[in-house]
C-alpha positions in Angstrom: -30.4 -16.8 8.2 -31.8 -13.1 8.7 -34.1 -11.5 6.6 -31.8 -8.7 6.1 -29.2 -10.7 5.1 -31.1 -12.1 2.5 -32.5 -9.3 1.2 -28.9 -8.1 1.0 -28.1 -11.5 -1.2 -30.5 -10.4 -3.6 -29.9 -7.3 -4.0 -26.0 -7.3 -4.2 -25.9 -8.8 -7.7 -27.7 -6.1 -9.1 -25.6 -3.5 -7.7 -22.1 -5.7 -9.6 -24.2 -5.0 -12.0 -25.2 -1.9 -12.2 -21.4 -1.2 -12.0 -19.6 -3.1 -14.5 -22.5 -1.4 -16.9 -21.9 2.0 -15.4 -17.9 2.0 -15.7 -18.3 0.5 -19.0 -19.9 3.5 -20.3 -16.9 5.8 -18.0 -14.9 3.6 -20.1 -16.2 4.1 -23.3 -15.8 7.9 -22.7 -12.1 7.3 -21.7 -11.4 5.7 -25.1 -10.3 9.0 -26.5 -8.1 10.2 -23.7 -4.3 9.3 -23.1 -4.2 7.3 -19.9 -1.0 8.2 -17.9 -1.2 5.5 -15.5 1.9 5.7 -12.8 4.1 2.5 -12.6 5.0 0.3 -9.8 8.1 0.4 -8.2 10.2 -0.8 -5.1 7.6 -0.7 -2.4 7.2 2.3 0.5 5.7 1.4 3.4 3.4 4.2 5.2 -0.7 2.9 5.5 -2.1 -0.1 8.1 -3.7 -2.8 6.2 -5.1 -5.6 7.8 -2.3 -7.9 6.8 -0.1 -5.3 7.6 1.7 -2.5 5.9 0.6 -1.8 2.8 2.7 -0.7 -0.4 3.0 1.8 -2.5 2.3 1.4 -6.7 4.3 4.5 -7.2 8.0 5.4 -7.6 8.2 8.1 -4.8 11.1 8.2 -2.8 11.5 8.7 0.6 12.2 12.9 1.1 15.2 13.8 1.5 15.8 16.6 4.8 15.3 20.0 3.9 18.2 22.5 5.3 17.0 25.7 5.2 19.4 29.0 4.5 19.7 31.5 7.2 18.1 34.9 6.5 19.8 37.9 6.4 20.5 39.8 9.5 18.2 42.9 8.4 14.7 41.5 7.4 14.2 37.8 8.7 11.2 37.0 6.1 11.4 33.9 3.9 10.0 34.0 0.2 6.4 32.6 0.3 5.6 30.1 -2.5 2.9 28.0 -3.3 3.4 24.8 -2.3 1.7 22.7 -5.6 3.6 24.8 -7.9 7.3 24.1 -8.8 9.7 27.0 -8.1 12.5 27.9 -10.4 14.7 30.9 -10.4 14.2 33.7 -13.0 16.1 35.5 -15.1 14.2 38.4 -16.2 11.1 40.5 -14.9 9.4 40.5 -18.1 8.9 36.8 -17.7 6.7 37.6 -14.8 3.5 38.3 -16.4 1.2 39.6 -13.0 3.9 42.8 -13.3 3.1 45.6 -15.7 6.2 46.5 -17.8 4.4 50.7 -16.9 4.2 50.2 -13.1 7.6 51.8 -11.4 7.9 48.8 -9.3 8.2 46.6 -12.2 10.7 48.7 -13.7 12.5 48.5 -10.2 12.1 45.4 -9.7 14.0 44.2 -13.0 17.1 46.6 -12.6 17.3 44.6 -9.2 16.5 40.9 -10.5 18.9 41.6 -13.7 21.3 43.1 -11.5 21.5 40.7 -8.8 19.4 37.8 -9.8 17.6 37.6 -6.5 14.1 37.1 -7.1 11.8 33.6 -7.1 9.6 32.8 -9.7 7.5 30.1 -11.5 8.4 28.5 -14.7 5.5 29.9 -16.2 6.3 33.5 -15.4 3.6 34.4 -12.9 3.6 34.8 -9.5 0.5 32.5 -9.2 -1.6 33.4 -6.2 -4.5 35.3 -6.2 -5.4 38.7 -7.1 -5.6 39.8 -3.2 -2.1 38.1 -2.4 -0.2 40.2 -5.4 1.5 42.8 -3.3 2.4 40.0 -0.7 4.2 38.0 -3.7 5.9 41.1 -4.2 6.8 42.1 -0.9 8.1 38.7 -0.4 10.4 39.2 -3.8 11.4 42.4 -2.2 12.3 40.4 1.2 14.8 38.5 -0.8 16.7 41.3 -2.6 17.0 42.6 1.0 18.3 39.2 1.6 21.1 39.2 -1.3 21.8 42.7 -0.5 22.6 41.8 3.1 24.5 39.0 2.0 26.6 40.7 -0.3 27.5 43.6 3.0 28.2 40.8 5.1 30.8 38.5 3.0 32.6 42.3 2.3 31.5 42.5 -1.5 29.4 45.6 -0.1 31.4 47.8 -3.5 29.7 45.9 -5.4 25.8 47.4 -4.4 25.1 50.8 -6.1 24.1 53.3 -4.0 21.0 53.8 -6.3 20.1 50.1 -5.8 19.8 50.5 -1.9 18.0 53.7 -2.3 15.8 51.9 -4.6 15.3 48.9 -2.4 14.3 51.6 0.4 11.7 53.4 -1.6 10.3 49.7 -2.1 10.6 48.9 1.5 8.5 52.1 2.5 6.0 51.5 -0.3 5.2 47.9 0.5 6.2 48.5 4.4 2.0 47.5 5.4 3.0 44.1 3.7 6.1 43.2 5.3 4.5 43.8 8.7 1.4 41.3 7.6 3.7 39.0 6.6 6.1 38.8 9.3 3.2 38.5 11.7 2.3 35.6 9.7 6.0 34.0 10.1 6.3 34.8 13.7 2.8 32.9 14.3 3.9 29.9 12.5 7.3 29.9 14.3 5.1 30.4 17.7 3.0 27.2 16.4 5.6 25.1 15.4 7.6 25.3 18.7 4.3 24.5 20.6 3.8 21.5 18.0 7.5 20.3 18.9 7.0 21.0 22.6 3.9 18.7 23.0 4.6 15.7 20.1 5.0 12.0 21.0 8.0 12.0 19.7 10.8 13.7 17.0 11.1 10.6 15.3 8.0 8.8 15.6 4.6 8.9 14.2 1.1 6.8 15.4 -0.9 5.3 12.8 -4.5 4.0 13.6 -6.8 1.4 11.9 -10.1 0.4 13.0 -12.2 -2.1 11.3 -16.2 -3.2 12.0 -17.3 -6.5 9.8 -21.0 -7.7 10.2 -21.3 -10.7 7.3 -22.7 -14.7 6.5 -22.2 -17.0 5.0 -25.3 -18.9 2.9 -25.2 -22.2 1.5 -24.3 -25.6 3.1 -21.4 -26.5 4.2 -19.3 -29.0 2.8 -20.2 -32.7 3.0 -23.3 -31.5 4.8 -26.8 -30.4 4.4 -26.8 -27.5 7.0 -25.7 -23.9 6.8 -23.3 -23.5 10.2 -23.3 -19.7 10.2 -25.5 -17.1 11.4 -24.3 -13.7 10.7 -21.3 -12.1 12.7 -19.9 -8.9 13.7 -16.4 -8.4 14.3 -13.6 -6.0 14.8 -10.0 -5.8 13.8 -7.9 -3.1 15.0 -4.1 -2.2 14.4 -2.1 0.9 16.3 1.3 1.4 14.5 4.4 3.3 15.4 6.5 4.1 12.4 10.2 5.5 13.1 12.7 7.5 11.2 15.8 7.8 12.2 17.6 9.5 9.0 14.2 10.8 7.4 14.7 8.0 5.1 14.4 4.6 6.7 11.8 3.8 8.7 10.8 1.0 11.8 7.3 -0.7 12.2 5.9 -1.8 15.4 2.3 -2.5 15.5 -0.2 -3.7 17.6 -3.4 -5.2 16.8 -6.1 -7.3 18.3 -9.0 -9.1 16.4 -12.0 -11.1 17.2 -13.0 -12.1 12.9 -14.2 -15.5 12.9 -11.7 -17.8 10.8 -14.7 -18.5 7.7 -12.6 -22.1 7.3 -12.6 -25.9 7.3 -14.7 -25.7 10.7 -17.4 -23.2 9.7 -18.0 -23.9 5.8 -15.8 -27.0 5.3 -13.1 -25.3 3.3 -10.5 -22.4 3.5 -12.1 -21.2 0.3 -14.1 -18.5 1.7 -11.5 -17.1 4.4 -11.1 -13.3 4.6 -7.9 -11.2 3.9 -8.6 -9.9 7.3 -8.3 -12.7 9.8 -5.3 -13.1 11.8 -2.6 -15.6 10.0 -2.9 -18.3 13.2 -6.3 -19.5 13.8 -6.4 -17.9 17.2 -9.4 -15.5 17.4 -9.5 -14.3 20.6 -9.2 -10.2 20.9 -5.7 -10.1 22.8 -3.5 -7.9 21.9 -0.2 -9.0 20.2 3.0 -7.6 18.3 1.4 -7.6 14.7 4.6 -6.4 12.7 8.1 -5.4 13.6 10.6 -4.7 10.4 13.1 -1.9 9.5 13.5 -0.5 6.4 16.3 1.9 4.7 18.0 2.6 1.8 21.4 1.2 0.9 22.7 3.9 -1.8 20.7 5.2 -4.4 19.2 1.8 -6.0 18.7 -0.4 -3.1 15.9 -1.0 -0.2 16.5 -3.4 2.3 14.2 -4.8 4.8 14.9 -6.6 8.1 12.0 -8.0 10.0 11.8 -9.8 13.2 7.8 -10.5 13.2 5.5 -10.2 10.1 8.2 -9.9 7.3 6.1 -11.3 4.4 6.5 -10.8 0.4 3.9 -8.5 0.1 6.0 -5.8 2.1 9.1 -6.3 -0.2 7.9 -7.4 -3.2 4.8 -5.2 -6.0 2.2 -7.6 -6.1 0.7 -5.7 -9.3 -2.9 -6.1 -8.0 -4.8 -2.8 -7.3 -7.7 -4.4 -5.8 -5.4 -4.3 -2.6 -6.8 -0.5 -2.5 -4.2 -0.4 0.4 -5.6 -2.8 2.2 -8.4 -0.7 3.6 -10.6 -0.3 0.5 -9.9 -3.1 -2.2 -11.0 -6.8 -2.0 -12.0 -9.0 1.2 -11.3 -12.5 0.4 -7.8 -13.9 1.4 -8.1 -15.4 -2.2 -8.6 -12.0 -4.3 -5.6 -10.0 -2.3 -2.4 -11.4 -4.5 -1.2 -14.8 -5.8 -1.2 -16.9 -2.8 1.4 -19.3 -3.6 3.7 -16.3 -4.0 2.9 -13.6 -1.8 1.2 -15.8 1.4 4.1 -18.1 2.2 2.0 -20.0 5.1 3.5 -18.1 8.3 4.2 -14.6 9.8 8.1 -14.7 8.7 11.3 -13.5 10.1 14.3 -12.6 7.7 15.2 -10.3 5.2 14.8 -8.1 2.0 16.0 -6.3 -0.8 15.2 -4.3 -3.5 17.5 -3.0 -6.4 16.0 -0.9 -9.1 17.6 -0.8 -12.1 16.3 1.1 -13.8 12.7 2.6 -14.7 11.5 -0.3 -16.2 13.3 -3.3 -14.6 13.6 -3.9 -10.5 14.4 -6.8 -8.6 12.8 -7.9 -5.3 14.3 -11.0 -3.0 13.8 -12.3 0.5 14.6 -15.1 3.1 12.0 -15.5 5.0 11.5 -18.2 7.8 8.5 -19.1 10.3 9.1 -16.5 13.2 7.5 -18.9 15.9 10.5 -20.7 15.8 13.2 -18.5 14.5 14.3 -17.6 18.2 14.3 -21.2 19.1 17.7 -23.2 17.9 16.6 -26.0 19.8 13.4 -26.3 17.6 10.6 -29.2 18.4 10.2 -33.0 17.7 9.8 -32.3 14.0 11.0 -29.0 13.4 15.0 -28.0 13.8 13.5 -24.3 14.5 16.5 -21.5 13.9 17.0 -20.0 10.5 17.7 -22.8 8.7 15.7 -25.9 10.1 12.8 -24.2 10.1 9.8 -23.6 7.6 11.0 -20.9 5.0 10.1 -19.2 2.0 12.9 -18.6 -0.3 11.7 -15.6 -3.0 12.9 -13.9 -6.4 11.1 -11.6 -8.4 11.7 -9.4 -11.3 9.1 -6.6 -12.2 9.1 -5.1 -16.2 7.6 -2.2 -17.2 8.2 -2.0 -20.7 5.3 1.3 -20.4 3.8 3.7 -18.7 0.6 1.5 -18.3 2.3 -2.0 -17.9 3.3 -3.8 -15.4 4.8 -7.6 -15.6 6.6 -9.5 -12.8 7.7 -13.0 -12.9 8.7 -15.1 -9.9 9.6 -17.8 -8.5 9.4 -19.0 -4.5 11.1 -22.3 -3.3 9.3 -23.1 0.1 9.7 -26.0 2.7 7.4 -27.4 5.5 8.2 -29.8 8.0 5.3 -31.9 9.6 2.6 -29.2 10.8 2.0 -28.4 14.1 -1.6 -28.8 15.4 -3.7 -26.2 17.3 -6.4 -26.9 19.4 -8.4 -30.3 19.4 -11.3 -32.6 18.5 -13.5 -30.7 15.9 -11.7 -27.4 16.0 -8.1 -29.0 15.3 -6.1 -27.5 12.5 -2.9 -27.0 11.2 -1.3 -23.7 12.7 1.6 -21.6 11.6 4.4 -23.4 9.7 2.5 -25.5 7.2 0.6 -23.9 4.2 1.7 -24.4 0.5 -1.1 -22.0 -0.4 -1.3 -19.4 2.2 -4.6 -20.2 3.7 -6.6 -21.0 0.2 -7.5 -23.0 -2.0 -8.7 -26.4 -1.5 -7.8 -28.8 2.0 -5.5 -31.4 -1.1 -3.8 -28.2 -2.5 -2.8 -26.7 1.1 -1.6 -30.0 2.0 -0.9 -32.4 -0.5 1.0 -35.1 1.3 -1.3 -34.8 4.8 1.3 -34.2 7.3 4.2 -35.1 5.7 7.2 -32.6 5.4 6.8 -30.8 2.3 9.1 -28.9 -0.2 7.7 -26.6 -3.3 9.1 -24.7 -6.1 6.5 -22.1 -6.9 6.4 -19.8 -10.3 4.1 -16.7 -10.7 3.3 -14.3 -13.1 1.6 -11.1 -12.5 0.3 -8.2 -14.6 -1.2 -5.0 -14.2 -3.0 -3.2 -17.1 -4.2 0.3 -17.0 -6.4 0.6 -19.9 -7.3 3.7 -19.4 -8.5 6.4 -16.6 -11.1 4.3 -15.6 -10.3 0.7 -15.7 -7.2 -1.7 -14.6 -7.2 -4.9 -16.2 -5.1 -7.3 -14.3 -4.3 -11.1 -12.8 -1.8 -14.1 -12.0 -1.4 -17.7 -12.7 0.3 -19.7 -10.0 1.9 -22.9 -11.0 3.4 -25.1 -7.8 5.6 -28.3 -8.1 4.9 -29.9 -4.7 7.3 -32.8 -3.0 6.9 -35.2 -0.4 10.4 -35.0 1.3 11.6 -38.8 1.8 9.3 -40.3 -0.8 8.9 -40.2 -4.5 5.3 -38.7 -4.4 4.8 -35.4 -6.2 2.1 -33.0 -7.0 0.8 -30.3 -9.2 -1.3 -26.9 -8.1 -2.3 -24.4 -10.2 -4.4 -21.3 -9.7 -5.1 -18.0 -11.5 -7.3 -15.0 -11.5 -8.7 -12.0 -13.6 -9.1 -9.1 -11.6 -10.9 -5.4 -13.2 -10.4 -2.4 -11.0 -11.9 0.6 -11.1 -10.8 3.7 -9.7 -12.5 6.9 -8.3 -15.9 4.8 -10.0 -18.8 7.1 -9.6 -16.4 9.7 -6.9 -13.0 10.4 -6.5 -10.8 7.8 -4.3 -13.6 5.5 -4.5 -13.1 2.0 -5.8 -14.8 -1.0 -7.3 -13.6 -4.5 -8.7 -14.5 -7.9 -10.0 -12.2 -11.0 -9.6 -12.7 -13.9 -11.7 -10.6 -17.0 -10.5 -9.2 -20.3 -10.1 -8.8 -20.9 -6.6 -5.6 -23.1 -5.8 -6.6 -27.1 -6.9 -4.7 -30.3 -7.0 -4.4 -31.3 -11.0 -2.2 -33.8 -10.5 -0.6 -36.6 -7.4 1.0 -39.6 -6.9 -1.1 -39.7 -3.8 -4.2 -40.1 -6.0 -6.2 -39.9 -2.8 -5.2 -36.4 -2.5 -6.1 -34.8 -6.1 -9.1 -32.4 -6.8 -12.0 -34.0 -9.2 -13.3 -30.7 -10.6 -12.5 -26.8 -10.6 -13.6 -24.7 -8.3 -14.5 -21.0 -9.3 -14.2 -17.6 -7.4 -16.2 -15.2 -8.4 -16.3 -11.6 -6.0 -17.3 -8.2 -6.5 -16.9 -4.9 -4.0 -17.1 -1.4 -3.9 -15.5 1.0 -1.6 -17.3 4.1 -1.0 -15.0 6.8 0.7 -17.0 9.1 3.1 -14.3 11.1 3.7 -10.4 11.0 4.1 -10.4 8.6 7.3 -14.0 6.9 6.8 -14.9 4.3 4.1 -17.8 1.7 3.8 -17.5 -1.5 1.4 -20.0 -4.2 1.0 -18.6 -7.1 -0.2 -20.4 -10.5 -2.0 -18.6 -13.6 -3.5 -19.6 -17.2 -4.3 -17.4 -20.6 -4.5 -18.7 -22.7 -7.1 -17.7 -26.4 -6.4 -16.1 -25.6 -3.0 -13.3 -28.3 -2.1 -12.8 -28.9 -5.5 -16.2 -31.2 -6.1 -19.0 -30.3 -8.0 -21.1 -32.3 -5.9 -21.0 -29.7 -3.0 -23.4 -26.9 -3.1 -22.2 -23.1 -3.6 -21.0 -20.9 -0.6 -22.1 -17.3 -1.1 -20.1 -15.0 1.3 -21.9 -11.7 2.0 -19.8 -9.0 4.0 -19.9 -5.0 5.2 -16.2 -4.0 6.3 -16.3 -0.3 7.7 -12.8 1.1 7.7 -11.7 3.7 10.2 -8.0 5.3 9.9 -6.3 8.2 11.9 
């Protein structure tokens, strides 16, 4: 065990901290303020995590295509407008405050807005802009009474323009005539731009989305049912090219590509699954080949519904609001697998092939459902000696969900998953054996009994959850899950019982905007109760993590990461396993 390491070990305590006191004083100066927290709704899909695609927590939709008007034949020059500000149309010229009622062009300008009602304004009666930009504002007003003018001359309504008015508008014109020239020039170079943007793209429809990811981390303590610490420290990579595709500006298709080298922190490392990372790749395959990560389209099926259809990768976090922010989008929040989301729910124990669906409501209530089956055999009807493969003989996760939001600042979700294993197929041999894709009751955590109750033997669960996200304020998210599974040994009369359960605290922009830091609390998955009493945890084990992600810029971030599992495997005889981790996060 390195020096550095340890020296990081002691010092990383201090740091959680340091930060829980520090964001309890933010806090305390929060108390006063109204937190308007945004609320979760039906998922978008647009950032790389490691497990994927990560979701959105807000209600934007998808925009809709913008058609724009064609200008008038005379002066092709659109109305400028700030894009942060929300433009309305307006009514009068004494609602635009930046225009002295004295000055001749304001007393111009209102004969022609009253008149015609051709002008573009804010709701607050300014122009906005700066003091410098002024006379562009209003040489871009006096573009679009040109406009309505022409307009009017073209669909033959030409009586109804006074001769005064164009007289008017050409007195404008010459007075303003150094303007119009800037800001043509200005049009034409963006049209110039724009064409050379379209001419050299990758494509009209598709966009490339990069994620890079550099992990150096250890593990200290001994592993379980041993007196020896396996690891020395490791550094790793995970990287993940995406191509996402619209088709109608509202749906979109994910392809992705990845390839990682993490070492799987599991049963053959530290003696448990307790200390894996959110970032490893879902088989236990860790060579750095590159393969099809994700593939799933999504679109919009009238105003209400999302529905997703995956052939690779289709998992409940990308249909279904997980209500945890210390996802952080997958780049900046927690690193254990454990602290991501309720595993029983949201992991279902394979990559998954199916489908998805989303129906909102209304603000405060959404539902969220999939099918979901193991994708390694979904193309094979044929199957193997103990799994029927297909659709419907294979492993599947079955899932329901309703969200609540009965405010602004809570969120509620309660669901249930009905999930079935046959017998497990094994990858690789001797010491390095384990159970690959199509057998997990508790995607990839918790203790050995509660990932596998019954051994090998096929396996049926019914699964409830509930979720909850807090925002207590500007400064603070209070949120968490308990898991509760009903486990079945198909054939026999043997059942068992797994709960599990966390506390998560987020804090948001802590110390600097789009920053993040969190604490998780929890109750890894455990055994409480089997008729295979051979099989059933003795004690509790406790999860206990904090992290903070500090943003260097928009594409850059750095988190260190420490957690500890007190009575891994479920066994208070076992020593602690501290996990100490850096995850550098590159996006473009």
């Amino acid at each position: 065990m390195s020096k550095v390491l340890w020296n990081y070990l002691l010092v990383i305590p201090a740091l959680f901290g340091g930060l829980v006191v520090l964001s309890s004083a933010a806090l305390a100066a929060e108390v006063e303020k109204i937190a308007q927290p945004t609320q979760q709704r039906i998922p978008e899909i647009d950032k790389i995590t490691p497990t994927g695609i990560a979701q959105k927590t807000s209600s934007e939709s998808s925009p809709a295509p913008v058609n724009a008007e064609p200008l008038g034949s005379t002066v092709k020059l659109p109305v400028l407008a700030v894009p942060s500000d929300r433009i309305e149309q307006v009514t009068s010229v004494s609602q635009l405050s930046d225009v002295q009622p004295t000055d001749w062009a304001f007393q111009a300008l209102q004969s022609l807005v009253e008149r015609y009602g051709v002008i573009t304004g804010y709701p607050d009666g300014t122009f906005k802009g700066n003091r410098a930009l002024t006379r562009y504002e209003f040489a871009a007003g006096l573009n679009a009474a040109l406009d309505r003018l022409n307009e009017l001359i073209a669909t033959s309504t030409g009586e109804l323009v006074r001769k005064e008015d164009l007289a008017t508008l050409q007195k404008l014109q010459e007075q303003f005539a150094a303007e119009l020239t800037t800001l043509r020039g200005r049009v034409d170079a963006l049209e110039t731009r724009s064409a050379k943007l379209e001419a050299t793209q990758f494509s009209t429809t598709t966009k490339l989305v990069g994620l890079a990811q550099f992990f150096v981390g250890d593990t200290f303590g001994n592993r379980v049912g041993t007196n020896r610490d396996n690891t020395n420290v490791f550094f790793s990579y995970r990287t993940t090219l995406a191509l996402q595709t619209s088709f109608t500006g509202k749906d979109q298709l994910t392809t992705s590509l990845t390839a990682v080298n993490s070492p799987v922190l599991g049963a053959a490392l530290t003696g448990t699954p307790q200390t894996r990372f959110n970032s490893e790749r879902n088989t236990y395959y860790t060579d750095s080949s590159v393969y099809l990560d994700r593939l799933f389209y999504r679109f919009p099926l009238g105003a209400k519904t999302t529905v997703w259809i995956g052939a690779r990768a289709l998992q409940p976090v990308t249909f279904a609001p997980t209500l945890n922010p210390l996802i952080g989008n997958g780049q900046s929040g927690a690193l254990s697998r454990f602290a991501f989301s309720n595993p029983v729910i949201y992991r279902p124990g394979f990559d998954g092939a199916g489908a998805a669906f989303a129906y909102k409501f209304n603000n405060q209530l959404q539902l969220n459902a999939g099918y979901i089956v193991d994708d390694g055999l979904a193309n094979n009807p044929a199957g193997n000696a103990t799994n029927r493969g297909g659709l419907f003989g294979n492993s599947y996760e079955a899932l329901g969900q309703l969200t609540f939001t009965p405010s602004r600042s809570l969120d509620i979700s309660f669901t249930y998953a009905r999930k079935y294993f046959p017998a497990p197929i094994a990858v690789g041999t001797g010491a390095t054996a384990a159970f690959g894709s199509g057998y997990n009751i508790t995607g990839g955590t918790g203790t050995t009994f509660a990932i596998r109750p019954f051994g090998a033997a096929p396996t049926s669960s019914d699964n409830f959850g509930l979720q909850f996200n807090w925002k207590a304020s500007g400064v603070v998210n209070v949120g968490g899950w308990f898991g509760y599974t009903l486990a079945h040994q198909e054939g026999t009369n043997n059942d068992a019982t797994i709960v599990n359960g966390a506390l998560t605290l987020a804090f948001p922009d802590l110390f600097k905007k789009a920053n993040l830091g969190g604490l998780v609390f929890g109750i890894p998955p455990k055994v409480t109760s089997n008729d295979n009493i051979n099989r059933r945890d003795k004690d509790t084990s406790l999860h206990l993590e904090g992290f903070y992600t500090y943003r260097l810029n928009d594409n850059i971030s750095v988190t260190p990461t420490l957690f500890v599992i007190l009575n891994p495997e479920g066994n208070s005889a076992n020593d602690p396993i501290w996990v100490g981790a850096i995850r550098s996060t590159f996006n473009f």
